[in-house]
N, C-alpha and C positions, 0 to 999 in steps of 0.2 A: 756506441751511444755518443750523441754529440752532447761536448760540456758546452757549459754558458762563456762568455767570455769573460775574464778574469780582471777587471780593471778597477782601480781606488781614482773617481775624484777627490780633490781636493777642496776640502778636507773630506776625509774618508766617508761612504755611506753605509747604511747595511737599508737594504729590499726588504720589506716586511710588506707579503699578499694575505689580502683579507678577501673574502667573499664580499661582492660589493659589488657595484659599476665599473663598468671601466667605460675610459680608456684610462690609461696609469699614468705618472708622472711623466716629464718629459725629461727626467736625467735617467732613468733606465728602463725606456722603453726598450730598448734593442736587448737590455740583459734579458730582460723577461720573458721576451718573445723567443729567444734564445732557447730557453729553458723552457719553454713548452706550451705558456701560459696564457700566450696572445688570443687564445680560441678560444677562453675558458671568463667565465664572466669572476669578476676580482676589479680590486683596485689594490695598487700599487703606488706606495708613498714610500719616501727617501725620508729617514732620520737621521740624524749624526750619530755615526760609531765613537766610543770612547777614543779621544788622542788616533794618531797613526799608528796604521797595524795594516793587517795583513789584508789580502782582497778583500770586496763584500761579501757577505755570506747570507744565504736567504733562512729565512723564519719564518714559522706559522704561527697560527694560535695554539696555545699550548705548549711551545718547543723554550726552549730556555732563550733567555735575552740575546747573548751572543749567537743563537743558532746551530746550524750546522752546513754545510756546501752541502749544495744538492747532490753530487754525486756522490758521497758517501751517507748523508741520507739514505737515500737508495742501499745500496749496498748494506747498511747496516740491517734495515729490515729484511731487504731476501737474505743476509745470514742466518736472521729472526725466525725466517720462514721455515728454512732449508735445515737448521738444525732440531726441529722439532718435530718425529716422526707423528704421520697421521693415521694415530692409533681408532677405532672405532670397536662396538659393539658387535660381536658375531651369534648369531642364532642356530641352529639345526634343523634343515630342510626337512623334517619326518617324510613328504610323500616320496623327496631321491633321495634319500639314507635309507638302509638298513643295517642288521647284527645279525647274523645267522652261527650257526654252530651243526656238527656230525655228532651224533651219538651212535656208538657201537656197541649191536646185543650180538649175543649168543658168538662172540669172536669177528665173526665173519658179515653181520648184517650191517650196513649204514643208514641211519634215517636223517635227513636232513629236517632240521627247523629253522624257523623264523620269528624275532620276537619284531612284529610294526609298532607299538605303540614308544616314540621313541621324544624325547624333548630334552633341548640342550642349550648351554650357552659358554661362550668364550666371551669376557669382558676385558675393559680396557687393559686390564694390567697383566691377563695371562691366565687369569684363575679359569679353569675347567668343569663345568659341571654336563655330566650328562646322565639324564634318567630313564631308566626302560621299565615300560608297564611290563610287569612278569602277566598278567593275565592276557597279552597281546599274542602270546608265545603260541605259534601253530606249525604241528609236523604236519596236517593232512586228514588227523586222524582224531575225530571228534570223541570220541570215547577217550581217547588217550591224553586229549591233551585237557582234558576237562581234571582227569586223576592227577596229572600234574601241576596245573593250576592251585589242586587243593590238597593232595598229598604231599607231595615236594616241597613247591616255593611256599603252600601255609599263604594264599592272597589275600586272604581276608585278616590278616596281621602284617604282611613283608608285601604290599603291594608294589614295590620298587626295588631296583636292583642301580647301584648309583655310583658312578668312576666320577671322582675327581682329580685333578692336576696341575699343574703348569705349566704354562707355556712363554719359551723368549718368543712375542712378538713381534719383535722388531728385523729379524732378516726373513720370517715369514712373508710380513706387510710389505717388505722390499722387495718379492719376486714380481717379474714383469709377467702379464698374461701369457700363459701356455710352457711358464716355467717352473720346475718342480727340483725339492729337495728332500733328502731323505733324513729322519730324525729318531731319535732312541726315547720316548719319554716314559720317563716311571712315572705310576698311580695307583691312587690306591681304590679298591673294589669293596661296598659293603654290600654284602649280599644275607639274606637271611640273619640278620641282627651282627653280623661279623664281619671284621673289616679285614684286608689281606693286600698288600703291596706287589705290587708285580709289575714288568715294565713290557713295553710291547714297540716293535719297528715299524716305522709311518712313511709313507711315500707323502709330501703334500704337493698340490697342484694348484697353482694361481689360474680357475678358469675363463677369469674376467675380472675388472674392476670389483667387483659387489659380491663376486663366488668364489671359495677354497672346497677341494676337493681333498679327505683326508682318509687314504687307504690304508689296512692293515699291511705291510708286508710279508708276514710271516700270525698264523693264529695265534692267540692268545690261549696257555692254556689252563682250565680251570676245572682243580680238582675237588669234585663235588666234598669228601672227605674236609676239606679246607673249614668248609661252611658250616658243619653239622649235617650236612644231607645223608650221607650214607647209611643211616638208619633208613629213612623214610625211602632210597633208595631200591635196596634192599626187599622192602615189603614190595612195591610194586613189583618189583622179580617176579620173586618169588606167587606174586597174587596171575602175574603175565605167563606162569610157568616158563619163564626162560631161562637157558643155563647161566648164562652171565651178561651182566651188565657192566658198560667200560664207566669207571668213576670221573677219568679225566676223558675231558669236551674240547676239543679245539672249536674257538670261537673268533671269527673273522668279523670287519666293520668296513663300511663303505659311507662313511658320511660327505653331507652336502652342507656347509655353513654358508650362509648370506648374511652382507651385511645389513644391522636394520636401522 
């Protein structure tokens, strides 16, 4: 960065640019143009600085009497800039996000589900919310998942199943495109009127400017007993004739946040 030149007539001056006409005085034409200003429409007028002192120092409107040098001008707001992360709003992509979870009957059977209806948000400060419509939830299996809809989750009372948490954002917001860190976050799950703490391991992925990618690393997993379900469990068994059904669900996440 070239600086201006540094000289005191005498007696001393200080540059004060206003927005205005130019051309500018003729005692510091040359500082001015120096500094950047020659291109830029302003008028430029010399006042006497108090007594002898130090160089002259430029001023705006606004800035205090004695000023500040423009190079630490400068410098003090990209400090300004640079020390203030650029925290923003995150949403949850529902159509690339989903939750899914295995259920195991009779020992040995897997059925895979899926819940779509899914809506979320990260704010400025880290707080967590994400909500899943429990009537979203589909194995495949329209009979079945219709029983569970209103056997089980009870959807027309507990239409949401809701993880809140925290998050540092700030070495998140600091990863460059296409770089990813691994994180441990506890949260808490209220499912069925009950709330229950559990922590879960996260890969995130900076996919771009505006996208985080935040994978499960390992499921999460959730024992229906926790909630009050194993009653209601139970019936559908035994109503499915099958020998057993597993209580605990490993439940995986693949979300998409953008920024909005």
């Amino acid at each position: 960065m070239h600086h201006p030149p540094r000289f005191a007539p005498t007696p001393p001056f200080v540059c004060t640019i206003r927005l205005a006409s130019w051309p500018a005085c003729p005692r510091c034409t040359g500082c001015c143009a120096a500094a950047g200003f020659a291109k830029r429409a302003g008028e430029a007028k010399v006042v006497p600085a108090r007594g002898r002192g130090p160089p002259p120092l430029y001023t705006f409107p606004g800035s205090s009497p004695n000023g500040l040098p423009m190079h630490r001008l400068i410098l003090l707001l990209l400090g300004v800039l640079l020390a203030r992360p650029l925290l923003a709003e995150w949403r949850v992509d529902a159509e690339s996000s989903r939750i899914s979870f295995i259920a195991t009957k009779d020992a040995r059977q897997a059925e895979v589900g899926r819940f779509f209806g899914l809506q979320g948000i990260v704010d400025e400060q880290g707080a967590v919310r994400l909500q899943v419509e429990l009537d979203s939830m589909r194995t495949g299996v329209l009979v079945q998942d219709q029983r569970l809809h209103q056997e089980l989750f009870e959807v027309s009372r507990f239409a949401f199943a809701e993880v809140t948490a925290q998050l540092d954002l700030q070495p998140i917001t600091n990863l460059a495109p296409g770089a990813q860190m691994e994180i441990q976050l506890p949260a808490i799950l209220s499912l069925h009127g009950v709330e229950q703490a559990f922590s879960s391991d996260l890969l995130v992925t900076r996919l771009d400017e505006h996208r985080f990618q935040i994978v499960t690393l390992t499921p999460a997993l959730i024992d229906a007993a926790d909630f009050g379900l194993a009653p209601a469990l139970e019936g559908l068994r035994q109503s499915a004739g099958l020998e057993s059904v597993s209580l605990s669900v490993p439940v995986s996440a693949v979300l998409i946040l953008r920024q909005r």
